[in-house]
C-alpha positions as CSV (number, residue, x, y, z in Angstrom):
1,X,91.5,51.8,65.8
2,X,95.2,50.3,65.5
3,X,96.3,50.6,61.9
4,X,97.8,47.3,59.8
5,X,101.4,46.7,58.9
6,X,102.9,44.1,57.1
7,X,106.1,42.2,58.0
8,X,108.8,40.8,55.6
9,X,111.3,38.2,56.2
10,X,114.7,37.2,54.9
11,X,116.9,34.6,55.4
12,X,120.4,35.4,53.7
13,X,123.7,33.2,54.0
14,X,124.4,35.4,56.9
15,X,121.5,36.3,59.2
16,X,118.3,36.9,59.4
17,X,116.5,40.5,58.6
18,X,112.7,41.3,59.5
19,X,111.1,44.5,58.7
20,X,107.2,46.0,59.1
21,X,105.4,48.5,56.8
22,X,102.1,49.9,57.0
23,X,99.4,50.7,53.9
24,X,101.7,53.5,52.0
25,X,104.9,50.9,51.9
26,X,106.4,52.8,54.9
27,X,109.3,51.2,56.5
28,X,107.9,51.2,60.7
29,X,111.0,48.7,61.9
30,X,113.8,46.6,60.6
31,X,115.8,44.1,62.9
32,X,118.8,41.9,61.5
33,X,120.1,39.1,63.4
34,X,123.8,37.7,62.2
35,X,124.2,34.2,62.8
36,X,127.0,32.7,65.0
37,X,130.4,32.6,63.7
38,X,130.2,28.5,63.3
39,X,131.6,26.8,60.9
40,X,128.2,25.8,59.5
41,X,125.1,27.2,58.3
42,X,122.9,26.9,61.6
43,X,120.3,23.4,61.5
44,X,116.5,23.6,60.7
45,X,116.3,24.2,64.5
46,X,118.6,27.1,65.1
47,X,116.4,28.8,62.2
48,X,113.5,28.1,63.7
49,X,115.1,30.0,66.8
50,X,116.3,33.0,64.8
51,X,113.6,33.0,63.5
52,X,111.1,33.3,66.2
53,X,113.9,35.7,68.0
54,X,113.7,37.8,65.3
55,X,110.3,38.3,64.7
56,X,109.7,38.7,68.5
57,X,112.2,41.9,68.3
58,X,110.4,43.4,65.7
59,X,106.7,43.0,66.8
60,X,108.3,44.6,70.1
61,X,109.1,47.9,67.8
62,X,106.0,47.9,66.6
63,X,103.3,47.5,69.3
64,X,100.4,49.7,68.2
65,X,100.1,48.0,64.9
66,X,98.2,44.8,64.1
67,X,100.1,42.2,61.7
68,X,97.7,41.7,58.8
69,X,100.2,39.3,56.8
70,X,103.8,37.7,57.0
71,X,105.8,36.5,54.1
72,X,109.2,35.0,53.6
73,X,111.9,34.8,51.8
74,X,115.1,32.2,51.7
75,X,118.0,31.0,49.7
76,X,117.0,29.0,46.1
77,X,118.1,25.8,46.3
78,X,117.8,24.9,49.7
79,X,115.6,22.1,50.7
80,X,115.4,19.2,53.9
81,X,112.6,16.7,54.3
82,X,109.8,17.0,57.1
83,X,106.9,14.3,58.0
84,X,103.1,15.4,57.0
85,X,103.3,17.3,60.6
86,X,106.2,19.8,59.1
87,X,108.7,18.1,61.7
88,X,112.1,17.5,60.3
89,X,113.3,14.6,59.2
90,X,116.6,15.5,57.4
91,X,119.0,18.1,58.2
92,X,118.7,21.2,55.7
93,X,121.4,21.1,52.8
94,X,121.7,24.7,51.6
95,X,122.4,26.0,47.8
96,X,126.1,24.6,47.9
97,X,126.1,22.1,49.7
98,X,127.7,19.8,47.2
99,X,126.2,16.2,47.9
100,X,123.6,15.0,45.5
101,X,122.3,12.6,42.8
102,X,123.0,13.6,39.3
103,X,120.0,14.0,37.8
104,X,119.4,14.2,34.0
105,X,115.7,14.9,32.7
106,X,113.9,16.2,29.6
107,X,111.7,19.2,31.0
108,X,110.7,22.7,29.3
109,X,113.2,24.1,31.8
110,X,115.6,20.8,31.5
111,X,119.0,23.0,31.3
112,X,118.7,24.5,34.8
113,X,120.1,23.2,37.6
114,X,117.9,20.7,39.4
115,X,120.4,21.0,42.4
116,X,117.3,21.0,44.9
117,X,116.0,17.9,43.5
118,X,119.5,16.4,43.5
119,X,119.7,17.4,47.2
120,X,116.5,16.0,48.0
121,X,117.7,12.3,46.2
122,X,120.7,12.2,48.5
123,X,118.2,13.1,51.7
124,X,115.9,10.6,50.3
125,X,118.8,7.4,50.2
126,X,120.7,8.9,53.1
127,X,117.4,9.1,55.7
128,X,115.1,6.3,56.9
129,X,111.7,7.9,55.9
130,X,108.3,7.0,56.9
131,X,105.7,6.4,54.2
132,X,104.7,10.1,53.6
133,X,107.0,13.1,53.3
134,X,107.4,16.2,51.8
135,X,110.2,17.9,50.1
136,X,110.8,21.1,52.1
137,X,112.3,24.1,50.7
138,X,113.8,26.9,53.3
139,X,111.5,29.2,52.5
140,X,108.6,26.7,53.3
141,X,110.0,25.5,56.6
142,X,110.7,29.2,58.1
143,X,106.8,29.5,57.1
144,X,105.9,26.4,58.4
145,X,107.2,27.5,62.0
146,X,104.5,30.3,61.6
147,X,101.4,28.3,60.4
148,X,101.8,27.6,56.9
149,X,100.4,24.6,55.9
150,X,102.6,21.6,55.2
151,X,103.1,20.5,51.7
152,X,103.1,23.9,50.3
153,X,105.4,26.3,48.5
154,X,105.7,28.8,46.2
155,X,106.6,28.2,42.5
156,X,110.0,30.0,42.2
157,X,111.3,28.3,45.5
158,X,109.8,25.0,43.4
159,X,111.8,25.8,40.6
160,X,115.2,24.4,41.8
161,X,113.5,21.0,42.0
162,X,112.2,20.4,38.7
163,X,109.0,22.4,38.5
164,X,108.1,23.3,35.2
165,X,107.0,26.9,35.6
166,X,105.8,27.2,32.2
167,X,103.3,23.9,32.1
168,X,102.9,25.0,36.0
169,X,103.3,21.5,37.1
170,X,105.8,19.2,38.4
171,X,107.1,16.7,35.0
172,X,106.8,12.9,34.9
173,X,110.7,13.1,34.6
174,X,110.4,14.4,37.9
175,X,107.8,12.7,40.1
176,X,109.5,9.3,38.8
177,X,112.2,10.1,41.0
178,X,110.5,10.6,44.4
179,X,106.7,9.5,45.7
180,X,104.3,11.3,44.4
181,X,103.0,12.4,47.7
182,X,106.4,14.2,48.7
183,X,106.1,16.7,46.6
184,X,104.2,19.7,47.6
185,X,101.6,22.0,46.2
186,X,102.7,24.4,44.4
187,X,100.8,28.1,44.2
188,X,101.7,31.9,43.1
189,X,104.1,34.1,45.7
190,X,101.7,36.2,48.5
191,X,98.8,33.7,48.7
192,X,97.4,32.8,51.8
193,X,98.8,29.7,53.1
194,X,97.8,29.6,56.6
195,X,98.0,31.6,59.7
196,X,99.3,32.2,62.9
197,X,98.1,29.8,65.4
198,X,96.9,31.5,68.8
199,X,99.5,29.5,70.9
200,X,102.5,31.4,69.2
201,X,100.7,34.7,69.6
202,X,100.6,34.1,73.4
203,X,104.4,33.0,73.0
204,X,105.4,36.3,70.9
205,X,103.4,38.4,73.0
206,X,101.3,39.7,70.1
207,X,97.5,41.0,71.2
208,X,95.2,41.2,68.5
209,X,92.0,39.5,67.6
210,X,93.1,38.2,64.3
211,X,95.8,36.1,63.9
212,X,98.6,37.1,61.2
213,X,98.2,35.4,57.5
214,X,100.8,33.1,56.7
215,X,101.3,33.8,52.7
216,X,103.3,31.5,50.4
217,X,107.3,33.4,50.1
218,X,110.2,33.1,47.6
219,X,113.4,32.9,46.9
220,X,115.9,36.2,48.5
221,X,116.7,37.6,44.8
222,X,112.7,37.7,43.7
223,X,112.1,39.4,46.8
224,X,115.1,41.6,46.6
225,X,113.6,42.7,42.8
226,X,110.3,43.4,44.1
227,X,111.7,45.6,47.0
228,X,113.4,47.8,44.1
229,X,109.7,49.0,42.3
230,X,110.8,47.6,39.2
231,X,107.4,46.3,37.9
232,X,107.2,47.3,33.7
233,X,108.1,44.8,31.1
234,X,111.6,46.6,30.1
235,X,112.7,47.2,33.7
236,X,115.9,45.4,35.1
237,X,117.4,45.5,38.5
238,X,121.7,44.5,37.9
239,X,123.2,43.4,40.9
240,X,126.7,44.6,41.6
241,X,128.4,42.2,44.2
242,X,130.5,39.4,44.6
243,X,129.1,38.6,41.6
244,X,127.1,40.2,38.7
245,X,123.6,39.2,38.5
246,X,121.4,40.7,35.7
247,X,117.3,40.4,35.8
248,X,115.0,42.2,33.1
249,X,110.8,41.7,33.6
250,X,109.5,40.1,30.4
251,X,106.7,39.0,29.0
252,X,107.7,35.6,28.0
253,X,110.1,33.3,29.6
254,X,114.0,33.0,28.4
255,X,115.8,29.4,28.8
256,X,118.9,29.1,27.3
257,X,122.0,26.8,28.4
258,X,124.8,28.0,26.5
259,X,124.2,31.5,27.6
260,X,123.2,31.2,31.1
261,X,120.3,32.1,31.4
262,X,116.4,31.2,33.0
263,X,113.1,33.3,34.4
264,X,111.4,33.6,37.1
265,X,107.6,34.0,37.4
266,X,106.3,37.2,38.5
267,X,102.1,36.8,38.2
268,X,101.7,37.7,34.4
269,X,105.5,38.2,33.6
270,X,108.3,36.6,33.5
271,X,111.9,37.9,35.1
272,X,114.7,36.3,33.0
273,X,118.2,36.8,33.8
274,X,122.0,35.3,34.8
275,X,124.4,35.2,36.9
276,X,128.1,35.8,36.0
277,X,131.1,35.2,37.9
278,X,132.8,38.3,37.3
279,X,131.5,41.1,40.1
280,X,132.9,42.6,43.3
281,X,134.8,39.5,44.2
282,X,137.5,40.2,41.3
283,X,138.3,43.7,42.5
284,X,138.3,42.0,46.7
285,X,141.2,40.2,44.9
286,X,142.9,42.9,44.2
287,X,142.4,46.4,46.5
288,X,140.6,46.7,49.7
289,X,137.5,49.2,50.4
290,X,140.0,52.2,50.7
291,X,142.3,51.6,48.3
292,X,138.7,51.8,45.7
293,X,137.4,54.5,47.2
294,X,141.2,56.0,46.5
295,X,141.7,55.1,43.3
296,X,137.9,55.3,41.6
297,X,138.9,58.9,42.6
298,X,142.0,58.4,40.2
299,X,140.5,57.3,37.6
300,X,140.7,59.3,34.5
301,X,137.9,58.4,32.0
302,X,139.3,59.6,28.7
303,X,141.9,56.7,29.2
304,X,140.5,53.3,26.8
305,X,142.1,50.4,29.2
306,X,142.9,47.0,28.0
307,X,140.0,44.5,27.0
308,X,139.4,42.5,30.5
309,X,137.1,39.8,31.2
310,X,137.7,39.8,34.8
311,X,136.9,36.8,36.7
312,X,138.9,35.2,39.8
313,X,139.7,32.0,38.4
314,X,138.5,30.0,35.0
315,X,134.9,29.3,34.5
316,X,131.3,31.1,33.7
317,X,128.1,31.4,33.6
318,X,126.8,33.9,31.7
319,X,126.6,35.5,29.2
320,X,128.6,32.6,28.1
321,X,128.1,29.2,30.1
322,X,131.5,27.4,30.0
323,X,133.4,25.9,33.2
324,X,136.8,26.4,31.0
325,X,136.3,30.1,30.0
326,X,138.8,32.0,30.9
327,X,140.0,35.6,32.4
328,X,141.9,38.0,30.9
329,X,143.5,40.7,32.7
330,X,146.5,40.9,31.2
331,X,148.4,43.0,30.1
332,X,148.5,45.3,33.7
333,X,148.8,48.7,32.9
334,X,151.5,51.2,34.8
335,X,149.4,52.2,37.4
336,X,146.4,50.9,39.7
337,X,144.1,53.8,39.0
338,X,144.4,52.5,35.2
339,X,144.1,48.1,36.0
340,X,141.0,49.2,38.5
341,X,139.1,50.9,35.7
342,X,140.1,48.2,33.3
343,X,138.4,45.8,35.9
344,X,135.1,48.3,36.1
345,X,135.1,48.8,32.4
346,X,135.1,45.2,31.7
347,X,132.4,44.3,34.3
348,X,130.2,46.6,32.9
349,X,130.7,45.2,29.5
350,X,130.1,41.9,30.5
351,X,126.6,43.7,31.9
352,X,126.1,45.4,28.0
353,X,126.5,41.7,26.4
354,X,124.6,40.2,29.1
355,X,121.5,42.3,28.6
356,X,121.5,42.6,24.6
357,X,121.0,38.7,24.8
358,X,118.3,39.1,27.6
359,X,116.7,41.8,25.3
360,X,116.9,39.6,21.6
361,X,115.8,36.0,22.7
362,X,113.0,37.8,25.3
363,X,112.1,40.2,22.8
364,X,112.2,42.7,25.1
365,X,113.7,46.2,25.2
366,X,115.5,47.5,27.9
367,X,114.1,50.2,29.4
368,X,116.1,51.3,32.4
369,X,118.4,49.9,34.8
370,X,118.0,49.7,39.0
371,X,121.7,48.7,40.6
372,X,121.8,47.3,43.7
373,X,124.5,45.5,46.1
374,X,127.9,47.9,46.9
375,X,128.6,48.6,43.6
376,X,126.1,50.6,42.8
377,X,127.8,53.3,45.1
378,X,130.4,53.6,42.7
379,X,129.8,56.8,40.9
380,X,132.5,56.3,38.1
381,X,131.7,53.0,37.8
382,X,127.8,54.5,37.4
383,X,129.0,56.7,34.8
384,X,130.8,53.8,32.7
385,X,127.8,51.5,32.9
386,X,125.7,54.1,32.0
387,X,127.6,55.2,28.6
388,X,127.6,51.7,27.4
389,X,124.4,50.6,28.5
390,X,122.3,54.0,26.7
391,X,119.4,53.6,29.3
392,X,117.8,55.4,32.2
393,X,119.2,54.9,35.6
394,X,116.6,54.9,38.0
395,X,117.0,54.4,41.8
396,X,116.0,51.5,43.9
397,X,113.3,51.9,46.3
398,X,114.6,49.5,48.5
399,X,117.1,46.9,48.6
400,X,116.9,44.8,51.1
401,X,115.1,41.5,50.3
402,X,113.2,41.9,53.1
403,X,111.3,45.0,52.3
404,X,110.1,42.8,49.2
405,X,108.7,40.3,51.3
406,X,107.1,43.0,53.1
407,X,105.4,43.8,50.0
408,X,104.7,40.7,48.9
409,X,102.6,39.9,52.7
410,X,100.6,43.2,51.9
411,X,99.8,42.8,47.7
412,X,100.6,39.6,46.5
413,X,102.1,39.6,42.9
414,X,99.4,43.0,42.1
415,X,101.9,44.9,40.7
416,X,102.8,41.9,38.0
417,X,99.3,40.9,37.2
């Protein structure tokens, strides 16, 4: 008998990873794709290729196994329109693509940014559309290519366009804007959604006598927390980099606009976090990979640099949510060694204030930390996150976003129910 594996997929802003594991969470296979060096994100079509490339490759490195599940994940905030057939009948406009309608409702979540639905508006005045649509998220359309059915998604790839996570339905502020019958059903991360029809077997060369399940994805950051084994109310994963990105498992949802901040859904919890817009890309301003690795080495820690709040030009997000904020990075200190760990020791500070408001309006405790992204290589900058922060540093399992697709094709949201 051929034993099971699961496959995970991820679309990024750069390529395309796919990976397998079996029952024990096992990596079998991982294949990454980058996408061509155009000057655009590639079309609904091209994704549909990588894609289906992608996949192909990794079922190739992993013939003796039969594909029990497939789950993916994509960028938040992406979305195009498709007829009730799942063919397309907009381009995709991605996260920052900046054309929209401005859109002001009164929801439970009414301070985030409703950029998919604003996205969708623009599609929606900008396309001639037949009578029945659906807004598509990325997510959904990868799946769609796979034999998800149309008109479904999953509710944190929803969340973008105006679902209300909390009242787990889409608001009359919302539906006003579009038909009714565009916007899709929405269900839980890992369900069953579909599966793979016979005819792209035969075209992906896959033998088996059951086809694959389709199951409903998410968005690339839930997936890349789920691939770290966080999975405890008190557990956070920080993200170290272009920006800073904190996330801490709750049991209730946080939404607050002046600071930043908004959850997830994770089954029975609730993953609440920001994005600042200090990180990695301050210190790319500044020094290259060697000079870092040179002058982390430098770095003497009984030195108390200047008070930073590094960020590459004015404007943040959280812990403070105010397009006029300012740096400060000034004054520079004699040497590199010293400005570089003013930069690190002000990063990680803005992590500290960042979490004790996750931990107070959550009610919450933090009970230990997971870094991933290339910061988390850092060792001195380790050590100066850990003495502020006070918490256990545990290692990620995994961090590649794909891995917790993976997981998500074989259990569903078990671990958060």
């Amino acid at each position: 008998m051929r034993n099971r594996a699961w496959i995970g997929i991820d679309f990024g802003t750069s390529g395309c990873r796919t990976c397998a594991i079996d029952q024990s969470g096992t990596l079998l296979a991982m294949q990454q794709q980058h996408f061509s060096a155009a000057n655009h994100y590639p079309s609904p079509q091209q994704q549909a290729e990588y894609l289906l490339t992608g996949l192909q490759r990794l079922l190739s490195a992993v013939p003796n196994y039969v594909i029990d599940a497939i789950a993916i994940d994509a960028t938040s905030g992406s979305v195009m329109l498709v007829d009730i057939n799942g063919q397309p009948l907009s381009d995709m406009l991605m996260y920052n693509d900046s054309r929209g309608l401005p859109v002001t409702v009164k929801t439970t979540t009414d301070h985030l940014a409703t950029s998919a639905l604003e996205k969708a508006l623009f599609l929606q005045k900008t396309t001639d559309l037949p009578a029945h649509y659906y807004l598509t998220h990325q997510a959904d359309w990868l799946a769609i290519q796979l034999g998800m059915q149309v008109g479904t998604t999953d509710y944190n790839s929803a969340l973008k366009s105006g679902f209300d996570i909390v009242k787990n339905d889409w608001p009359e502020e919302i539906t006003a804007l579009l038909p009714v019958n565009a916007f899709p059903e929405v269900t839980a991360p890992g369900n069953v959604a579909g599966e793979m029809p016979r005819s792209l077997m035969q075209q992906l060369g896959l033998n088996q006598l059951e086809p694959p399940l389709i199951k409903t994805g998410t968005t690339d950051s839930l997936a890349a927390f789920i691939a770290t084994g966080a999975g405890k109310p008190g557990e956070a994963v920080t993200s170290l980099g272009s920006t800073l990105v904190l996330k801490l498992l709750s049991q209730q949802p946080v939404f607050d606009a002046k600071r930043g901040i908004y959850s997830h859904k994770l089954g029975k919890h609730w993953l609440c976090g920001g994005a600042s817009n200090s990180g990695g890309a301050v210190l790319r301003q500044y020094f290259d990979d060697e000079q870092l690795a040179q002058l982390t080495q430098q770095i003497d820690l009984q030195y108390t640099p200047a008070d930073y709040y590094p960020l590459c030009r004015p404007g943040e997000r959280f812990p403070v949510c105010d397009p006029h904020f300012l740096p400060r990075m000034q004054p520079r200190p004699a040497t590199d060694s010293q400005f570089l760990h003013g930069l690190l020791q002000g990063i990680a500070t803005i992590e500290k204030s960042g979490y004790q408001y996750l931990q107070q309006l959550s009610g919450t405790p933090l009970l230990s930390v997971r870094s991933v992204g290339g910061g988390a290589i850092n060792p001195v900058w380790t050590q100066i996150r850990q003495s502020l922060l006070q918490v256990e540093f545990k290692s990620a399992q995994h961090s590649e976003a794909a891995y917790g697709s993976a997981l998500l094709a074989r259990d569903g949201l078990t671990l958060f129910n």
